[in-house]
C-alpha positions as CSV (number, residue, x, y, z in Angstrom):
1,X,114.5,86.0,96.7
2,X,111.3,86.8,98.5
3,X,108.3,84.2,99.5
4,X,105.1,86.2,99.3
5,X,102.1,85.3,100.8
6,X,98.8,87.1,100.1
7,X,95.7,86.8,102.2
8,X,92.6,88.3,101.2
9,X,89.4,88.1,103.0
10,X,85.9,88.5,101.0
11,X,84.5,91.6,101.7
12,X,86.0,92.3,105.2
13,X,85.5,95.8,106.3
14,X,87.6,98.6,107.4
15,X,86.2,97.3,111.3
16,X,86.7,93.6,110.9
17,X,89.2,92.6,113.6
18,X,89.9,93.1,117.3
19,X,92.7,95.2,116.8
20,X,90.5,97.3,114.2
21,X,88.2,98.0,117.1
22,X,85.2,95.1,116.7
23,X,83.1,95.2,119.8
24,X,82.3,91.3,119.7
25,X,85.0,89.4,117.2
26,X,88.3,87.9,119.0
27,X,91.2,87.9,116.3
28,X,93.9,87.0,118.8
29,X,96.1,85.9,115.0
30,X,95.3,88.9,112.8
31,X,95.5,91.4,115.7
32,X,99.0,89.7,116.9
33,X,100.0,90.1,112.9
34,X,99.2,93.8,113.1
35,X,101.2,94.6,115.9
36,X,104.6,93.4,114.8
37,X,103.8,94.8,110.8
38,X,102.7,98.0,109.3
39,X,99.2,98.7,109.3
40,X,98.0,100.7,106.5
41,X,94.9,103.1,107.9
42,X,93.8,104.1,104.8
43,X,93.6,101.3,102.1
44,X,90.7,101.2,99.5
45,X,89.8,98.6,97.9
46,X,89.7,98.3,93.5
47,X,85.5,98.2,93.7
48,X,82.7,98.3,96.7
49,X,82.6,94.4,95.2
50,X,83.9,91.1,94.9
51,X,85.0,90.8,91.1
52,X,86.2,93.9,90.2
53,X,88.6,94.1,93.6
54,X,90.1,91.2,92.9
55,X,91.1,91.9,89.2
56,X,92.6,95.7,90.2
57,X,94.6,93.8,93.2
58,X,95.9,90.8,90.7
59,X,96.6,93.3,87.8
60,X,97.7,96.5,89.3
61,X,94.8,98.1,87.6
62,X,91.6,99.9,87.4
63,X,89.2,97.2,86.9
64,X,87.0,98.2,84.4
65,X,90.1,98.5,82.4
66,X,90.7,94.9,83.3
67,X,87.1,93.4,81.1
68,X,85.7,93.3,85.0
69,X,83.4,96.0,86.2
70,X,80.6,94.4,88.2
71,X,80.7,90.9,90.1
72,X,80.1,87.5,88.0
73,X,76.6,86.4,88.2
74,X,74.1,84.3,86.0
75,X,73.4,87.5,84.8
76,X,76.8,89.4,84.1
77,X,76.3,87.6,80.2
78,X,80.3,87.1,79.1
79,X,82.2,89.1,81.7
80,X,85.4,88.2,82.6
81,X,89.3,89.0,83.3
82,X,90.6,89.4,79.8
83,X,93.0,87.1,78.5
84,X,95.7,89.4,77.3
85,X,96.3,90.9,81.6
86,X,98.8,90.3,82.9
87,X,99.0,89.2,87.1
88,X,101.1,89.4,90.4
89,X,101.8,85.4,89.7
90,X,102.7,85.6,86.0
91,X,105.0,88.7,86.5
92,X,106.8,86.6,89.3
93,X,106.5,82.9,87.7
94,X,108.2,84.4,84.8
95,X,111.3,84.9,87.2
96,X,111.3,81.7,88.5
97,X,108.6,81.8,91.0
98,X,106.2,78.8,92.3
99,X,103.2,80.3,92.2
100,X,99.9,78.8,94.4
101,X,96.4,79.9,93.9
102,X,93.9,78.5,97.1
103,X,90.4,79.6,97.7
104,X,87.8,81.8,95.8
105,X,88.7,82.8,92.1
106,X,85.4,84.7,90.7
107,X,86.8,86.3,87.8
108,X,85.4,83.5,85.1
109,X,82.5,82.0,84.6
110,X,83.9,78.7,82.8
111,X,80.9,76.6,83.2
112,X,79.2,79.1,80.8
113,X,81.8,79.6,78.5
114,X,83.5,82.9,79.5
115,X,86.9,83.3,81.1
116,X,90.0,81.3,82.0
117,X,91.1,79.4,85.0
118,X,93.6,80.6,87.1
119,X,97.0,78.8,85.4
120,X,95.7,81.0,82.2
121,X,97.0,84.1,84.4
122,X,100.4,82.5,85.4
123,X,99.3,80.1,88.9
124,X,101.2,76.9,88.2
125,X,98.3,75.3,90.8
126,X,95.0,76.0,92.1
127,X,92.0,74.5,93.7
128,X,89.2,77.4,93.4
129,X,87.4,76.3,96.1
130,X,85.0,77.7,98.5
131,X,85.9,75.4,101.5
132,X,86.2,77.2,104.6
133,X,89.3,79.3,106.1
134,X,90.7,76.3,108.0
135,X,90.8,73.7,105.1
136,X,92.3,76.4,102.8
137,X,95.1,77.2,105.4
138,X,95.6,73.7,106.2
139,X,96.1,73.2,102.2
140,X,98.5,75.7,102.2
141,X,100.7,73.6,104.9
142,X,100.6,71.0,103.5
143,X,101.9,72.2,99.9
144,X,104.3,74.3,102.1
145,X,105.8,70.9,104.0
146,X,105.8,68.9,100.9
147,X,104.0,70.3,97.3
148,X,106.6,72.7,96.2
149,X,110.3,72.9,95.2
150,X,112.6,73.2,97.9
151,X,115.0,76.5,96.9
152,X,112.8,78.3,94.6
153,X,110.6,80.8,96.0
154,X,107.2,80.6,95.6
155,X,104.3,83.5,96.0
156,X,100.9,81.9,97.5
157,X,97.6,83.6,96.8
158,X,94.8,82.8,99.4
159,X,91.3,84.2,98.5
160,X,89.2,83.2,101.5
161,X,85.1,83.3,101.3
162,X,85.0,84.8,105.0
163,X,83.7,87.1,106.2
164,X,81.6,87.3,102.9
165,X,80.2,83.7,103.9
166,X,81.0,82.9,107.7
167,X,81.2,79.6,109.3
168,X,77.8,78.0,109.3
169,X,78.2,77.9,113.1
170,X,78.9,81.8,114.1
171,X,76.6,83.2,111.5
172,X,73.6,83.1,113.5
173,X,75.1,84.5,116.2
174,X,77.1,87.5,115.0
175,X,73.5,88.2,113.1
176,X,71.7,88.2,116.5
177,X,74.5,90.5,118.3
178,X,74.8,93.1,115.4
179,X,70.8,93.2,114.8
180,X,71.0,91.5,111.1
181,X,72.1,89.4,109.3
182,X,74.6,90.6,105.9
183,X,77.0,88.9,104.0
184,X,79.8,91.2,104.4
185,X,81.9,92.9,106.7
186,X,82.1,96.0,109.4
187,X,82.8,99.2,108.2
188,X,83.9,100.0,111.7
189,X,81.6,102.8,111.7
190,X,82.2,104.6,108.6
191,X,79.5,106.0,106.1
192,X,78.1,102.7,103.5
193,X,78.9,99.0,103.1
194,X,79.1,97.2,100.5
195,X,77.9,98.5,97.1
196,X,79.0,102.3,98.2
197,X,81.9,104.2,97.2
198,X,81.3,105.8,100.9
199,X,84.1,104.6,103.5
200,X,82.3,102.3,104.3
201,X,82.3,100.5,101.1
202,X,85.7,100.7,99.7
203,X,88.1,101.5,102.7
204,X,89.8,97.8,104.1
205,X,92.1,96.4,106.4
206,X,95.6,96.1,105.0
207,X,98.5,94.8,106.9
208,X,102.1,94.2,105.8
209,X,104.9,91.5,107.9
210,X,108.3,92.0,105.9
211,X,110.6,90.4,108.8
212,X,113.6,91.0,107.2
213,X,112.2,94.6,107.1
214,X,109.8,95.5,110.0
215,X,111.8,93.1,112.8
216,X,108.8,92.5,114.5
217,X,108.5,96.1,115.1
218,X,104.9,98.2,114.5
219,X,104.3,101.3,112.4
220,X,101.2,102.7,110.8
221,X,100.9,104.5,107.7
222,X,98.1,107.2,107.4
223,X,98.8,108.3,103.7
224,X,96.1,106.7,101.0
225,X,97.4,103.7,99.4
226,X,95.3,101.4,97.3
227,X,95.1,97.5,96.7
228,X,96.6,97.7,93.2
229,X,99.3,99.6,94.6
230,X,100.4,95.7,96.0
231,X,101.5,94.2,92.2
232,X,104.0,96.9,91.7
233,X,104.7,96.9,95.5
234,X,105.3,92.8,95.3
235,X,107.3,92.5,92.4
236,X,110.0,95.2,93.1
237,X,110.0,94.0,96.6
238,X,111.3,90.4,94.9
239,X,113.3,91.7,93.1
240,X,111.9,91.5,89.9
241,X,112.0,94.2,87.3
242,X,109.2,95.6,85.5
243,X,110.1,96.4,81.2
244,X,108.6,100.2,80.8
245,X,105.6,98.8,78.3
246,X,104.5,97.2,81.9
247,X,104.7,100.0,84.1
248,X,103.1,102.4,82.1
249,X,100.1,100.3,82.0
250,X,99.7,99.9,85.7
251,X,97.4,102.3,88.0
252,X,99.3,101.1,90.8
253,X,102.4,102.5,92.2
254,X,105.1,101.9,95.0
255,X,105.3,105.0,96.0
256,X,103.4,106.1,99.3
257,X,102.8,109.0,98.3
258,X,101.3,108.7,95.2
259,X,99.0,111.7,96.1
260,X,96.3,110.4,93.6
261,X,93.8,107.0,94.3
262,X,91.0,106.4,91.8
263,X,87.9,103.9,92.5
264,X,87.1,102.5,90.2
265,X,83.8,103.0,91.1
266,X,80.3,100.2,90.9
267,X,77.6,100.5,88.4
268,X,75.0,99.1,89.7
269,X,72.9,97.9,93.0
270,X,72.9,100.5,95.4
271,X,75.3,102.9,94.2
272,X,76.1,104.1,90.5
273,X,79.5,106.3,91.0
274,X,82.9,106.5,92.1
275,X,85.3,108.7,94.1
276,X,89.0,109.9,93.8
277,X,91.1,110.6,97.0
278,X,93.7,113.1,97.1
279,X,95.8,113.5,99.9
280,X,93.4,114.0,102.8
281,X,90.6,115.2,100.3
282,X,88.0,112.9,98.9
283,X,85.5,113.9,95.7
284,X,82.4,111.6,94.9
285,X,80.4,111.7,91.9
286,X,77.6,109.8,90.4
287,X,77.4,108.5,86.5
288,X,74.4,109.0,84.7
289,X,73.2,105.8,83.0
290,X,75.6,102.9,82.3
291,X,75.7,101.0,79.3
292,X,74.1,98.3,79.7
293,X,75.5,97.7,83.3
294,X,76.4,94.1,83.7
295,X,73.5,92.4,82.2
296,X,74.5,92.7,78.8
297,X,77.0,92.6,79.5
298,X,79.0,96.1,78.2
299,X,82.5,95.1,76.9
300,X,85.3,96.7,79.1
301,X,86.3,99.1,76.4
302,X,83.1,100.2,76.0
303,X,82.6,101.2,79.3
304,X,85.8,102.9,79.7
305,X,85.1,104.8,76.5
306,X,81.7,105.9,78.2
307,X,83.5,106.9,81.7
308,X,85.5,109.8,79.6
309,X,82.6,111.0,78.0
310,X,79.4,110.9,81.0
311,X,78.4,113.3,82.8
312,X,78.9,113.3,86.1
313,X,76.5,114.3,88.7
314,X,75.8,114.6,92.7
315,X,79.2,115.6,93.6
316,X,80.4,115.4,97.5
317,X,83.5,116.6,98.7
318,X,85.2,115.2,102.0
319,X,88.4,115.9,104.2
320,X,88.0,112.5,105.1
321,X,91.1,113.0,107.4
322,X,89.2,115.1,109.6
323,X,85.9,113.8,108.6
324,X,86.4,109.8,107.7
325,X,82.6,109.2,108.3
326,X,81.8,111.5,105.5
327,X,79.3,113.4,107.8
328,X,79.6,116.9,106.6
């Protein structure tokens, strides 16, 4: 069976890394991982934000279906991931998987009463911690070397708080070479940043090391793919079979060429809209006024009850693959 390791950094953007083009970071690691894996050019994110992204990558689906459809906050009132999803670790744990959560969580908000920990959604450990990159990795060693079950196979979840937080140390000084200081990512010079539904905001790095697969070899794949495409991706690719009540209530797919990627779109902050991308085509379109945005907070169902009936409005249409910094 399959060990899986997934590493996702906080709001890294589509030009975060060397090999991605940065003009001042050195990635020697991720830019040596990228050129003996597959690089996927064109992978979006679930949201333009933290919560919402990381509920459509552990569930294989939209996240406002999900109960998440803005980040946590003191004021995001009782949102959180809904007890009854189901995730990446307790599709695999339930086939005999180890499964090991490290790092950022961000999809409760126990200390005031709303949402579960991690081993509610099928982690057999975690720390939720915000420590820095190094201490999270070195955790991981460590429960590599001696913290698990020698045999069984185990699936590790790593939620680093880079770039969305960088090391005390560099901050000032990336903030002095780029002009500002931000608390996430480069979009490697497409349209937006965080909060859009622009390139910028929702387009991310995504690389792939299957060794028994890609031999060390490179490819890149140009066709849209999207972040909760990775739990039906993950569990087939372990071998584990998904019952059809499952699979019909996934957005995501394994398939390439799905042909069809939905954001799930932001409500809220600087942008209150979402896009679909189709083929090389992308459509944008923004909602009219949310119900009660996050502050109420709106329960999921009621806001995806409210996304089939708005209206939308300021529609934009891009070839993206001939005009991926939505210029015209």
């Amino acid at each position: 069976m399959t060990n899986v390791a997934l590493v996702l950094l906080d709001d890294a953007g589509a030009g975060d890394a060397g090999v991605l083009g940065h003009p001042i970071l050195r990635t020697p690691h991720i830019d040596a991982f990228a050129r003996s894996g597959v690089r996927f050019s064109a992978a979006y994110a679930g949201a333009p934000n933290c919560s919402p992204s990381r509920a459509a990558l552990l569930t294989g689906r939209a996240p406002f279906r999900t109960g998440v459809y803005d980040f946590l906050s003191k004021r995001s009132g009782s949102m959180h991931l809904a007890a009854g999803e189901t995730t990446i670790a307790a599709l695999l744990r339930a086939s005999g998987y180890q499964t090991l959560h490290l790092g950022k969580w961000h999809l409760s908000r126990r200390g005031a009463g709303h949402g579960f920990a991690p081993p509610h959604f099928g982690f057999d450990h975690s720390n939720e911690s915000y420590a820095p990159a190094s201490q999270l990795v070195a955790a991981f060693g460590g429960w590599l070397r001696g913290g698990r079950r020698r045999g069984a196979p185990f699936f590790a979840y790593l939620a680093l708080w880079e770039p969305h937080e960088p090391a005390a140390n560099i901050r000032q000084a990336v903030a002095d070479a780029c002009g500002g200081r931000h608390s996430w990512g480069s979009s490697g010079g497409l349209r937006g940043a965080k909060g859009y539904v622009y390139e910028g905001g929702i387009r991310v790095p995504l690389f792939l090391q299957w060794p028994a697969f890609t031999r060390g070899q490179s490819a890149t794949v140009q066709t849209p793919v999207h972040l909760w495409d990775l739990l039906p991706t993950l569990v087939e690719a372990a071998g584990v079979p998904l019952d059809a009540d499952t699979r019909g209530e996934l957005d995501g797919a394994t398939s390439a060429a799905r042909g069809r990627l939905a954001d799930a779109g932001h409500y809220g902050g600087q942008c209150t809209g979402g896009a679909v991308v189709c083929s090389e085509w992308k459509l944008l379109a923004g909602y009219g006024d949310t119900p009660s945005r996050s502050h109420g907070p709106a329960p999921g169902g009621e806001v995806t009850e409210w996304l089939r009936a708005c209206e939308l409005g300021r529609a934009e249409l891009y070839r993206v693959s001939h005009d991926p910094t939505e210029a015209r």
